[in-house]
PDB file with SEQRES, HELIX, SHEET and CRYST1 records, atoms N, CA, C and O in Angstrom:
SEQRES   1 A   76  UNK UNK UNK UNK UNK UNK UNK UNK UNK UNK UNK UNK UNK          
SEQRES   2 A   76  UNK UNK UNK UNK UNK UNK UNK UNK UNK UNK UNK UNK UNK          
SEQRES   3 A   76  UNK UNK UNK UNK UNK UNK UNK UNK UNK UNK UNK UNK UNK          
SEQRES   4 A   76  UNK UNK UNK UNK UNK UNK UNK UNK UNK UNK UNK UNK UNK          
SEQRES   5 A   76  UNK UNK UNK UNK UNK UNK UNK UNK UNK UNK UNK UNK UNK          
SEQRES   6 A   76  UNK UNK UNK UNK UNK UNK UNK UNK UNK UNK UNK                  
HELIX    1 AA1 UNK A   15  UNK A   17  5                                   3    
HELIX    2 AA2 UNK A   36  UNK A   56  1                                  21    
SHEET    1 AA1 3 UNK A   9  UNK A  13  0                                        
SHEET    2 AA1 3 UNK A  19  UNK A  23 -1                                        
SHEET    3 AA1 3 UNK A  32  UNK A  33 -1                                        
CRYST1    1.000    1.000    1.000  90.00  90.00  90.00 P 1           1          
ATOM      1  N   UNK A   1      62.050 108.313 -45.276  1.00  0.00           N  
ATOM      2  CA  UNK A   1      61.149 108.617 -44.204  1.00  0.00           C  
ATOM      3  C   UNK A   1      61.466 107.689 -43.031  1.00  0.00           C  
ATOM      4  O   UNK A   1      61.425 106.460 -43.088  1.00  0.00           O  
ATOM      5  N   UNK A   2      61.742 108.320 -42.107  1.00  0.00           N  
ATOM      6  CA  UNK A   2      61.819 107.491 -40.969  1.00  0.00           C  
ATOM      7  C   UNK A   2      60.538 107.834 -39.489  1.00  0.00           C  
ATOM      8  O   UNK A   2      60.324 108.899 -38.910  1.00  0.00           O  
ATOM      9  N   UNK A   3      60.040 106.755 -39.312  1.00  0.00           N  
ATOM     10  CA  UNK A   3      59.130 106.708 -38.462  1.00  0.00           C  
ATOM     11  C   UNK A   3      59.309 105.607 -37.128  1.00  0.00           C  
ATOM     12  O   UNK A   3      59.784 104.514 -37.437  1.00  0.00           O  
ATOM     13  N   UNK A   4      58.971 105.815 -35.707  1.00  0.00           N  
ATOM     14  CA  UNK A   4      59.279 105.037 -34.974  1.00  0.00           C  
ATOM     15  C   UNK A   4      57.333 104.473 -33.608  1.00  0.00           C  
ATOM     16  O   UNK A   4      56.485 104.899 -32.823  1.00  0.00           O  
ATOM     17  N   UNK A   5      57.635 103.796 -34.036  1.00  0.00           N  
ATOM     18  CA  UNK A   5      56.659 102.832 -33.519  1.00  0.00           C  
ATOM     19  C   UNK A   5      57.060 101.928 -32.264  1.00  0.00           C  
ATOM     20  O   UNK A   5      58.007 101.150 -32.379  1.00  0.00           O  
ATOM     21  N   UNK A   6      56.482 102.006 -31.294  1.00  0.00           N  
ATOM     22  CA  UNK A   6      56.982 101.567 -30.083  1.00  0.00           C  
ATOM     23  C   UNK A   6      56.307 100.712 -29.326  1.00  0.00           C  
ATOM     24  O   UNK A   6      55.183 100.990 -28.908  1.00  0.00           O  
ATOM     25  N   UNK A   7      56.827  99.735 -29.098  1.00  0.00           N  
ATOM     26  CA  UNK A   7      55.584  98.569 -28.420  1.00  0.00           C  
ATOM     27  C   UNK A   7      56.188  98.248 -27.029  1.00  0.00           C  
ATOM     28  O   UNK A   7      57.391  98.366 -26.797  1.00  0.00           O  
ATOM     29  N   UNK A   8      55.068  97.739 -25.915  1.00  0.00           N  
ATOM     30  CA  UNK A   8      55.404  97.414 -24.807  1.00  0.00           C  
ATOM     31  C   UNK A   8      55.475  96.049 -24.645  1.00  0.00           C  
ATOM     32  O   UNK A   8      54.538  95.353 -25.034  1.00  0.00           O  
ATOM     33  N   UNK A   9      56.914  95.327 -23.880  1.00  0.00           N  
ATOM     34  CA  UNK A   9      56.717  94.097 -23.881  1.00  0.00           C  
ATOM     35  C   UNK A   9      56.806  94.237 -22.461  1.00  0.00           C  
ATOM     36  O   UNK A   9      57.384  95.055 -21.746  1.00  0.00           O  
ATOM     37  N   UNK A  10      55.831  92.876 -22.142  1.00  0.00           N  
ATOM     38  CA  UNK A  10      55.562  93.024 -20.504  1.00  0.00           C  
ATOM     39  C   UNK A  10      55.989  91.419 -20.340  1.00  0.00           C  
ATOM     40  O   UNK A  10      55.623  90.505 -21.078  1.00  0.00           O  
ATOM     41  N   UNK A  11      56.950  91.313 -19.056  1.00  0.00           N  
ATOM     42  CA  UNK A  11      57.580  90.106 -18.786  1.00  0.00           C  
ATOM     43  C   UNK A  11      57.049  90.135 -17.445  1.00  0.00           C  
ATOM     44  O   UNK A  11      57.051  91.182 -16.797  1.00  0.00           O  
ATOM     45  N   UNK A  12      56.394  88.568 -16.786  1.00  0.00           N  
ATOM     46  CA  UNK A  12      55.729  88.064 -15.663  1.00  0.00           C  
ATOM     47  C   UNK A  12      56.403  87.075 -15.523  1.00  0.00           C  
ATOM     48  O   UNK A  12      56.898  86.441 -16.455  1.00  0.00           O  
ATOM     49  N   UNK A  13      56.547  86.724 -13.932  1.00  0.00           N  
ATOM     50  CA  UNK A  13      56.868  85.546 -13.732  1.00  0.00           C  
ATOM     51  C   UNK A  13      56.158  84.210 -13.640  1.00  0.00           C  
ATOM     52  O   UNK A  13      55.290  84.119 -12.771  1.00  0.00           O  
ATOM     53  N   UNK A  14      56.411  83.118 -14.445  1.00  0.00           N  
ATOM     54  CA  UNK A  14      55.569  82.239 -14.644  1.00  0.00           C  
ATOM     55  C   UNK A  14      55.861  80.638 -13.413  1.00  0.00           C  
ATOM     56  O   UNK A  14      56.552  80.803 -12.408  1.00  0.00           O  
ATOM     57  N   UNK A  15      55.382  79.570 -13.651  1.00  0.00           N  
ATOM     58  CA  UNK A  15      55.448  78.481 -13.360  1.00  0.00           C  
ATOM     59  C   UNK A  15      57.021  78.128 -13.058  1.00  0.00           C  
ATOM     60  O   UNK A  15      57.510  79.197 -13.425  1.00  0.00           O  
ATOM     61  N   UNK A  16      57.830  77.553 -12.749  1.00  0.00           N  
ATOM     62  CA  UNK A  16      58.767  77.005 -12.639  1.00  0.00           C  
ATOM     63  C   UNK A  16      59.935  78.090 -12.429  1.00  0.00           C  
ATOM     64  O   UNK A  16      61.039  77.545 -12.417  1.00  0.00           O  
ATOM     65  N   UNK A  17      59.982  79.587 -12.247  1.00  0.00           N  
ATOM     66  CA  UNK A  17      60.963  80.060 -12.860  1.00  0.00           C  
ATOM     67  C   UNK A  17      61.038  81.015 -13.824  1.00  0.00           C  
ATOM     68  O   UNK A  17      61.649  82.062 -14.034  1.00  0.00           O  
ATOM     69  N   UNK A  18      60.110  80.225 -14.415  1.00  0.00           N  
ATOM     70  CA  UNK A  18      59.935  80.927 -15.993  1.00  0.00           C  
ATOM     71  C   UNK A  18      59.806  82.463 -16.364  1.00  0.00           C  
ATOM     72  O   UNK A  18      59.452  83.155 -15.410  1.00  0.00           O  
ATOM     73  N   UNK A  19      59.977  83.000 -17.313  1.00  0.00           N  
ATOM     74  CA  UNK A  19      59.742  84.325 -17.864  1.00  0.00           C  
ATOM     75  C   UNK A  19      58.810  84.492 -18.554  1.00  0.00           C  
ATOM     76  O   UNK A  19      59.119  84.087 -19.675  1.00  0.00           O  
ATOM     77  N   UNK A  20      57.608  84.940 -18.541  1.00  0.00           N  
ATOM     78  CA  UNK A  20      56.428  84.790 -19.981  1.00  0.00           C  
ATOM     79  C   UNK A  20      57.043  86.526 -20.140  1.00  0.00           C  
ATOM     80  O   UNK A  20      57.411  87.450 -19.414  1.00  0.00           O  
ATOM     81  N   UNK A  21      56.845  86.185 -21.695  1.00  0.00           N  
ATOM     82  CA  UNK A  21      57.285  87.783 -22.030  1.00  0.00           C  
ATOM     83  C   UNK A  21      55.667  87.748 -23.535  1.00  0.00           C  
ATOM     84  O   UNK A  21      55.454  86.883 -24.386  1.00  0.00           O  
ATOM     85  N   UNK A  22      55.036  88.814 -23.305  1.00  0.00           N  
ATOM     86  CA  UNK A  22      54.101  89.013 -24.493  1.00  0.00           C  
ATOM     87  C   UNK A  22      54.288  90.683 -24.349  1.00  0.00           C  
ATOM     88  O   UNK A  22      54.756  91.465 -23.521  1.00  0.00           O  
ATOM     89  N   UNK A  23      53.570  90.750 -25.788  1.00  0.00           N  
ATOM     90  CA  UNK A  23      53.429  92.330 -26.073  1.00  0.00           C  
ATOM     91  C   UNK A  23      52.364  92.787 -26.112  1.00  0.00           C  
ATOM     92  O   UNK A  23      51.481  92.393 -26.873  1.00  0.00           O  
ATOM     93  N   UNK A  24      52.192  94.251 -24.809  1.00  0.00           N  
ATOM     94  CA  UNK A  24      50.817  94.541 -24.731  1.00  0.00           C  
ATOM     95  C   UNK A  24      49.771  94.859 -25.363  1.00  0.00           C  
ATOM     96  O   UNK A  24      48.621  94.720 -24.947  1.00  0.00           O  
ATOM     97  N   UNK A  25      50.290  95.552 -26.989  1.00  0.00           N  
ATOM     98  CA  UNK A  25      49.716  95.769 -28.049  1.00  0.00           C  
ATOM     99  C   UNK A  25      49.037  95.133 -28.900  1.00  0.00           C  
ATOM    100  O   UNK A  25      48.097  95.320 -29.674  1.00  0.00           O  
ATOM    101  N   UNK A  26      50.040  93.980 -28.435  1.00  0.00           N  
ATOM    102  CA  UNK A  26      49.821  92.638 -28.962  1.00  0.00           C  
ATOM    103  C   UNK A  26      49.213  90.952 -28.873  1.00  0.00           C  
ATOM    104  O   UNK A  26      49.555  90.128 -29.721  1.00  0.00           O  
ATOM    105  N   UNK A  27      48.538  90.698 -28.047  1.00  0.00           N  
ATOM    106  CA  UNK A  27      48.408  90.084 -27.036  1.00  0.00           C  
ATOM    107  C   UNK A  27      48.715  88.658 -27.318  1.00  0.00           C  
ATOM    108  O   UNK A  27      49.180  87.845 -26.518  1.00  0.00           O  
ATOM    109  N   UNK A  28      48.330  88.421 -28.808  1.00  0.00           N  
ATOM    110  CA  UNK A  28      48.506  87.284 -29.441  1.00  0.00           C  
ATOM    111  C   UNK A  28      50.099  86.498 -29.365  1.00  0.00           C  
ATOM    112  O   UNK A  28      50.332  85.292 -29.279  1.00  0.00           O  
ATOM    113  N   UNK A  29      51.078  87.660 -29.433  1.00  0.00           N  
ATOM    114  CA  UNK A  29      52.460  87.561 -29.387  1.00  0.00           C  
ATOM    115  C   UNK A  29      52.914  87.173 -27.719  1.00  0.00           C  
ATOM    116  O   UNK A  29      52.909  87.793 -26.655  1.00  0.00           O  
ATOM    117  N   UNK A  30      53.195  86.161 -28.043  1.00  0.00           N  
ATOM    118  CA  UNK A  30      53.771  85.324 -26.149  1.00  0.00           C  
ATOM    119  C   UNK A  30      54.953  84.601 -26.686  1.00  0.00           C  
ATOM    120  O   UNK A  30      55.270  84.340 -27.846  1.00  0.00           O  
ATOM    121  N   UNK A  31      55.656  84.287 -25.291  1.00  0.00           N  
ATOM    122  CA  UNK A  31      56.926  83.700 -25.638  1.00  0.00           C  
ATOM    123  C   UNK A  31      56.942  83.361 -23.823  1.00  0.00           C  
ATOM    124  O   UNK A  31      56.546  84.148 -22.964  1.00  0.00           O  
ATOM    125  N   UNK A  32      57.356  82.358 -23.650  1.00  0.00           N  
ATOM    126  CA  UNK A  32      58.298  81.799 -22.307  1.00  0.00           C  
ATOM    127  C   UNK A  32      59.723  81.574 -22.314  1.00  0.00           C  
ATOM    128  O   UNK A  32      60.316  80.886 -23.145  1.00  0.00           O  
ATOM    129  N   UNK A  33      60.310  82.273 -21.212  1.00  0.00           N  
ATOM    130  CA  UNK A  33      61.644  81.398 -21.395  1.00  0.00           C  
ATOM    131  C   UNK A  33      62.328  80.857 -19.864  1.00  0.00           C  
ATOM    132  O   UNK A  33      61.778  80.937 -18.766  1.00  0.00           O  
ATOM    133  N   UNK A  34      63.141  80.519 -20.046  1.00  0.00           N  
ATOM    134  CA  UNK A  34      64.014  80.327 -18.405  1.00  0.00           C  
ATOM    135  C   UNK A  34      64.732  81.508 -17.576  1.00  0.00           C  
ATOM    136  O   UNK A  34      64.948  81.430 -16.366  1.00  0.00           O  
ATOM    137  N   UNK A  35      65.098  82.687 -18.438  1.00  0.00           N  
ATOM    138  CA  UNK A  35      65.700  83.883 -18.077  1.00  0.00           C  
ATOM    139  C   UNK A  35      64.618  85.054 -18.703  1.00  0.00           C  
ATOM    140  O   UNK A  35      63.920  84.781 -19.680  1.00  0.00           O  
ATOM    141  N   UNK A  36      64.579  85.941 -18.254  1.00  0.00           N  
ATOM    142  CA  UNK A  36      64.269  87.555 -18.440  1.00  0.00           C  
ATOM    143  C   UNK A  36      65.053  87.687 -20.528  1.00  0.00           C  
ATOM    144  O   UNK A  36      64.592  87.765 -21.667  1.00  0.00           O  
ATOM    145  N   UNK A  37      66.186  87.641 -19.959  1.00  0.00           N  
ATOM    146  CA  UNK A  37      67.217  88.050 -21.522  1.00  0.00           C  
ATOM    147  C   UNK A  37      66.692  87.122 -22.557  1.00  0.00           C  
ATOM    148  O   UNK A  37      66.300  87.423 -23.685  1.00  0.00           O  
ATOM    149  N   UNK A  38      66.751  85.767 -21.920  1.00  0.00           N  
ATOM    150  CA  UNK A  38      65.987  84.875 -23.388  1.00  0.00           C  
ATOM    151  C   UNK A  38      64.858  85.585 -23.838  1.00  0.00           C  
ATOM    152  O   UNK A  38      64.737  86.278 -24.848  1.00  0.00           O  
ATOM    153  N   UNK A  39      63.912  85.274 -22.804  1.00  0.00           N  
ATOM    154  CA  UNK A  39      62.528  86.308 -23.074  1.00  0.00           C  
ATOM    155  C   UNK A  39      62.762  86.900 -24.049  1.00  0.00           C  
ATOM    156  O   UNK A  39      62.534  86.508 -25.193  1.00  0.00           O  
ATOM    157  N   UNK A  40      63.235  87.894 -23.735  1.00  0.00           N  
ATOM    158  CA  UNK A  40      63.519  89.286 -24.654  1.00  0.00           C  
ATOM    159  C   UNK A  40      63.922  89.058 -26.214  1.00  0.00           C  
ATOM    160  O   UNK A  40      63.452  89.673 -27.172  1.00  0.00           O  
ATOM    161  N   UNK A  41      65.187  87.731 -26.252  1.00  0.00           N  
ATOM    162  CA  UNK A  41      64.738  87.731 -27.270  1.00  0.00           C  
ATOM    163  C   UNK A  41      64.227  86.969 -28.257  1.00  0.00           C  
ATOM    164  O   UNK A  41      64.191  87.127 -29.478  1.00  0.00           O  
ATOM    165  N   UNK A  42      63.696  85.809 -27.283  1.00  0.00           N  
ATOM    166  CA  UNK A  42      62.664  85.268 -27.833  1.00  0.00           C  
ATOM    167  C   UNK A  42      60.810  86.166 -28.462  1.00  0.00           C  
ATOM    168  O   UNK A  42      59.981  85.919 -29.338  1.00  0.00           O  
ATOM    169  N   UNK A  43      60.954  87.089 -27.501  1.00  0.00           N  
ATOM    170  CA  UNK A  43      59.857  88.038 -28.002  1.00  0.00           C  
ATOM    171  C   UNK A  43      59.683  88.509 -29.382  1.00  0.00           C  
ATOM    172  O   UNK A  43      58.697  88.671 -30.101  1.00  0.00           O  
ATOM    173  N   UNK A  44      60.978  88.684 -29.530  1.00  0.00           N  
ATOM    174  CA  UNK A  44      61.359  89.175 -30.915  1.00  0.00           C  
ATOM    175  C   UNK A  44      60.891  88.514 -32.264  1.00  0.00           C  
ATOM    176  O   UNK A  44      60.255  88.936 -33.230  1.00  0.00           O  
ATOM    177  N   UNK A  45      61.469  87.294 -31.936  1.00  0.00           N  
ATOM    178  CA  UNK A  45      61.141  86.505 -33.320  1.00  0.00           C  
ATOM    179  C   UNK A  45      59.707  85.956 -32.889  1.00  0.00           C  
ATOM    180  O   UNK A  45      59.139  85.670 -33.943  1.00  0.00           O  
ATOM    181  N   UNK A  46      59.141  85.770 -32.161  1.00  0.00           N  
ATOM    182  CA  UNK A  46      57.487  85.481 -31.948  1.00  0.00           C  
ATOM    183  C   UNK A  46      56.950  86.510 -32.566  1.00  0.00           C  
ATOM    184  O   UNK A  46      55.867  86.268 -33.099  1.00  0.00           O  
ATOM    185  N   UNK A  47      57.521  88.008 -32.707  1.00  0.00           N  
ATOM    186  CA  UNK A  47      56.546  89.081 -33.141  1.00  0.00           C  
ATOM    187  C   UNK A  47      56.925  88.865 -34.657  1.00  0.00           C  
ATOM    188  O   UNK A  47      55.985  89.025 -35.435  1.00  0.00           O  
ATOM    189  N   UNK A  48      58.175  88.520 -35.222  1.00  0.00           N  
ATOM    190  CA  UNK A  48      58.690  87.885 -36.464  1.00  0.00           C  
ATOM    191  C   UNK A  48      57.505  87.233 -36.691  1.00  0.00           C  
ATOM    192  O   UNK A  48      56.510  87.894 -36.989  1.00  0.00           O  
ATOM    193  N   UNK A  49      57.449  85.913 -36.588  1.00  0.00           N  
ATOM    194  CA  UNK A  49      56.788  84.858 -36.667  1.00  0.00           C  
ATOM    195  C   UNK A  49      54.862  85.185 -36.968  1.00  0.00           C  
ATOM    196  O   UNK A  49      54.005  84.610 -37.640  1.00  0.00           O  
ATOM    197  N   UNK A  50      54.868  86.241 -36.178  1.00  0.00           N  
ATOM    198  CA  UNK A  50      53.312  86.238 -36.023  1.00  0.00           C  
ATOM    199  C   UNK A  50      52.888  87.216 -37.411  1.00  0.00           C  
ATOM    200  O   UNK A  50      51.916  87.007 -38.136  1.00  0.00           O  
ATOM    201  N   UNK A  51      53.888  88.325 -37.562  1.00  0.00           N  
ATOM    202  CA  UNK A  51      53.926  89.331 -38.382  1.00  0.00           C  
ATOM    203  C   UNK A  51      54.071  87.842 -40.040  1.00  0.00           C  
ATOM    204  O   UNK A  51      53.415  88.338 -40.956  1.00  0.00           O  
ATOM    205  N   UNK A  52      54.433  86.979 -40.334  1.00  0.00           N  
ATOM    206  CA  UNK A  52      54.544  86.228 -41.569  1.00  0.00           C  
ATOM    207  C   UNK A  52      53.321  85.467 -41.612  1.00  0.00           C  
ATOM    208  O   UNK A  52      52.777  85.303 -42.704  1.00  0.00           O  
ATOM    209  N   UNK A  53      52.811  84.972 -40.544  1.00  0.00           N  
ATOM    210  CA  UNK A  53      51.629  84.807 -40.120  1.00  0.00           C  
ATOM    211  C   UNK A  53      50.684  85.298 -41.143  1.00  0.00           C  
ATOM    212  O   UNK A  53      50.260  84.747 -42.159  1.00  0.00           O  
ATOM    213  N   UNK A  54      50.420  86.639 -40.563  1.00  0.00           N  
ATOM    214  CA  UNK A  54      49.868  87.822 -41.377  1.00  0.00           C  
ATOM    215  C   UNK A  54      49.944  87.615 -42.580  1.00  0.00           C  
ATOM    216  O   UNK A  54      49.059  87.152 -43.300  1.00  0.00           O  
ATOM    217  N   UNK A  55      51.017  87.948 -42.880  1.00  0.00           N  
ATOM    218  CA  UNK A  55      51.558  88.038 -44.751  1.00  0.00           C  
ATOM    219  C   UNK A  55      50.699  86.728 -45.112  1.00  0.00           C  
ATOM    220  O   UNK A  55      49.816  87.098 -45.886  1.00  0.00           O  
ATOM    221  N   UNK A  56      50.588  85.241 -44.848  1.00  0.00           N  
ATOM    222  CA  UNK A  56      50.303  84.222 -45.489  1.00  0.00           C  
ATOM    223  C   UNK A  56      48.535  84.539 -45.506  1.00  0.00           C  
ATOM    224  O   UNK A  56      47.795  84.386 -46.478  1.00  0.00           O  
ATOM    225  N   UNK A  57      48.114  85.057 -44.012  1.00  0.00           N  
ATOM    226  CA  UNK A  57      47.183  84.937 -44.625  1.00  0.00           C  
ATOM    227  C   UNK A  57      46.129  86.453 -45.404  1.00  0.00           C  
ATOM    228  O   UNK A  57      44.913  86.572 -45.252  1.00  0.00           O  
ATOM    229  N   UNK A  58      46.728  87.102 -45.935  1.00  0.00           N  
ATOM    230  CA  UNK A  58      46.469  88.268 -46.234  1.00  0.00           C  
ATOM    231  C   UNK A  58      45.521  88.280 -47.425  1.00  0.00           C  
ATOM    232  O   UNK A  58      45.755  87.373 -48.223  1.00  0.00           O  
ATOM    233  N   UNK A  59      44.491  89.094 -47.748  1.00  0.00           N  
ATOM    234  CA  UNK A  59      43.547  88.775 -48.539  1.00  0.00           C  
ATOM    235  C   UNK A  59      44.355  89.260 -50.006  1.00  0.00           C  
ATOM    236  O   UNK A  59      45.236  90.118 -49.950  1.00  0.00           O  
ATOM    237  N   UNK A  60      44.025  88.724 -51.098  1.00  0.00           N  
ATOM    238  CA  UNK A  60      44.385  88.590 -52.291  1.00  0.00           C  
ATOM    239  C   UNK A  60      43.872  90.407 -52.997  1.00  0.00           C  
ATOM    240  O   UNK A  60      42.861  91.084 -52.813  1.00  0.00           O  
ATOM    241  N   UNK A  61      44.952  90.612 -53.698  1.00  0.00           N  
ATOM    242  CA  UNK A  61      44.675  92.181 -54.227  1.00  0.00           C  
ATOM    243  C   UNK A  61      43.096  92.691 -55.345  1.00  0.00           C  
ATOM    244  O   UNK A  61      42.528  91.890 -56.088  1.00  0.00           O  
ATOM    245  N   UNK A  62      42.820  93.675 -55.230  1.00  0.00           N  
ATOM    246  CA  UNK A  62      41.766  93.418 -56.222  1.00  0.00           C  
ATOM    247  C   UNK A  62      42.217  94.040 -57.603  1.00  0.00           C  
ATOM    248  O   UNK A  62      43.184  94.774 -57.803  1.00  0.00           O  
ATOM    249  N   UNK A  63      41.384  93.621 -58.412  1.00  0.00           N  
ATOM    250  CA  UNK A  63      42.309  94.357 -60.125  1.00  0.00           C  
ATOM    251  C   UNK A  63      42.665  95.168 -60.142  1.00  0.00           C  
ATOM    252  O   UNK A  63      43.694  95.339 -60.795  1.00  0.00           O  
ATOM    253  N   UNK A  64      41.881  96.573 -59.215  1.00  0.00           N  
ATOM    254  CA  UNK A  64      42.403  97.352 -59.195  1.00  0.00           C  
ATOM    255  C   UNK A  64      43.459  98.262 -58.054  1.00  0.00           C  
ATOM    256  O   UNK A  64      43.401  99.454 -57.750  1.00  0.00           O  
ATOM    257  N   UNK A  65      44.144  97.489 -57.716  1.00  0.00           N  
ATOM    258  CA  UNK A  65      44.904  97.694 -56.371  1.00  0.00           C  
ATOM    259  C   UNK A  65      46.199  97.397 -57.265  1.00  0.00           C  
ATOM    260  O   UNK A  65      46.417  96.651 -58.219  1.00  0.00           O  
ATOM    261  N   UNK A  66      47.364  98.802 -56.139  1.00  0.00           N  
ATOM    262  CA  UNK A  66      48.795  98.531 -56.418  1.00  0.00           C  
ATOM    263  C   UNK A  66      49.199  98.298 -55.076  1.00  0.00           C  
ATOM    264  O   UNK A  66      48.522  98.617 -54.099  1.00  0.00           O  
ATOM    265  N   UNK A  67      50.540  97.620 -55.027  1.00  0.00           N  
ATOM    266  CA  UNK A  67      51.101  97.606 -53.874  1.00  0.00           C  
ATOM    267  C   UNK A  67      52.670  97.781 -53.806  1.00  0.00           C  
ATOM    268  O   UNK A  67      53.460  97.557 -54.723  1.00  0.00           O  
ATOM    269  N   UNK A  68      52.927  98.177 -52.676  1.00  0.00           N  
ATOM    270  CA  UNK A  68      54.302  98.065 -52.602  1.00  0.00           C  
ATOM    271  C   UNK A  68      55.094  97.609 -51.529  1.00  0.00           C  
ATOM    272  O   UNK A  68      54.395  97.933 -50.569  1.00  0.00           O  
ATOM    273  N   UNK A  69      56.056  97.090 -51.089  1.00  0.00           N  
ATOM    274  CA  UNK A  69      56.572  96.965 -49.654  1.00  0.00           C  
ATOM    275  C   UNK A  69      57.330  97.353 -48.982  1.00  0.00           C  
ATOM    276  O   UNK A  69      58.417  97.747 -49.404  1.00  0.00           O  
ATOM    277  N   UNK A  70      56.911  97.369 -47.387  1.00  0.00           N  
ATOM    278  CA  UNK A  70      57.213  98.798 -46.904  1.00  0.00           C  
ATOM    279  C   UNK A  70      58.299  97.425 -45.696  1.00  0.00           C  
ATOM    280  O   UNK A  70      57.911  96.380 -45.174  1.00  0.00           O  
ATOM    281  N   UNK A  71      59.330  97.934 -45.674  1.00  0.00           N  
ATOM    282  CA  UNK A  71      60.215  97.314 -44.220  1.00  0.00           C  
ATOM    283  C   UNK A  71      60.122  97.794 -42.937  1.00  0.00           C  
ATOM    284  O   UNK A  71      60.146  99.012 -42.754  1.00  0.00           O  
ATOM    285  N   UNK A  72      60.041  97.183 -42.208  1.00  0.00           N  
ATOM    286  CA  UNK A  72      60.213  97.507 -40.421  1.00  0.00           C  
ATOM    287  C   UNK A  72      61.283  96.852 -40.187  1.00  0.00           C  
ATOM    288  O   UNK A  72      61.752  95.784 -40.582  1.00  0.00           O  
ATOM    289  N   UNK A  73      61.625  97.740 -39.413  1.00  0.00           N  
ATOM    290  CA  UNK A  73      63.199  97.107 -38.834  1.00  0.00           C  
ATOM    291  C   UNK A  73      63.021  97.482 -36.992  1.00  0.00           C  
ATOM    292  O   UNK A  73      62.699  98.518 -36.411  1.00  0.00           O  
ATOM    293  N   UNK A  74      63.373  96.212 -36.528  1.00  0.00           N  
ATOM    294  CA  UNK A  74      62.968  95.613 -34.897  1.00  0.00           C  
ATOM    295  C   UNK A  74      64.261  95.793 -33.891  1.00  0.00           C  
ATOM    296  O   UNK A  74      64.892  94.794 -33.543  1.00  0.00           O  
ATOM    297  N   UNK A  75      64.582  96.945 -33.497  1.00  0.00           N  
ATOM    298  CA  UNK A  75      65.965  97.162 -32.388  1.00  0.00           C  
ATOM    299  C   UNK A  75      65.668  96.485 -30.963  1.00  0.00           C  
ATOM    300  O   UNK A  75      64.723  96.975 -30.344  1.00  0.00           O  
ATOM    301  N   UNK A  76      66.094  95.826 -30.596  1.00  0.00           N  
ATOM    302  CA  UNK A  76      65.702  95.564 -28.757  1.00  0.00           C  
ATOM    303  C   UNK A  76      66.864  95.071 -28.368  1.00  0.00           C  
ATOM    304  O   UNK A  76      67.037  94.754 -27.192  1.00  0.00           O  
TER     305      UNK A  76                                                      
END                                                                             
C-alpha cells in the first residue's frame, strides 16, 4: 500500500540572516539555519527527532491491544 502525506514547510527570514524553517502542520517542529538549503534539511531531521519524541513518550499497550509497525519514508 502506498499512501502519500504531504506537509508544508514554511521558511521566514529570521535575525541575523537566518532561515527559520518550521512545519505548518506542525508547529512544534522548528529549525534555524544560515541558508534556505540547510533549513531544508535541517527540517527534516527536527521532524525525525520530534516524531521519536513521540515513540518515547507513547502510552503503554493495554492486554488487550496488538500492534504493529508501520514505516514512513521522508523525500525532500
Amino acid at each position: 500500500m502506498s499512501r502519500h502525506i504531504a506537509l508544508t514547510v514554511v521558511y521566514e527570514e529570521v535575525e541575523g540572516g537566518w532561515t527559520q524553517a518550521t512545519i505548518a502542520e506542525m508547529p512544534a517542529v522548528i529549525t534555524a539555519a544560515p541558508s534556505r538549503a540547510t533549513a531544508k534539511t535541517l527540517i527534516v531531521d527536527a521532524l525525525h527527532e520530534y516524531l521519536r519524541s513521540l515513540e518515547q513518550e507513547a502510552a503503554p499497550l493495554g492486554p488487550d491491544a496488538d500492534s504493529e509497525p508501520v514505516e514512513l519514508r521522508i523525500n525532500a
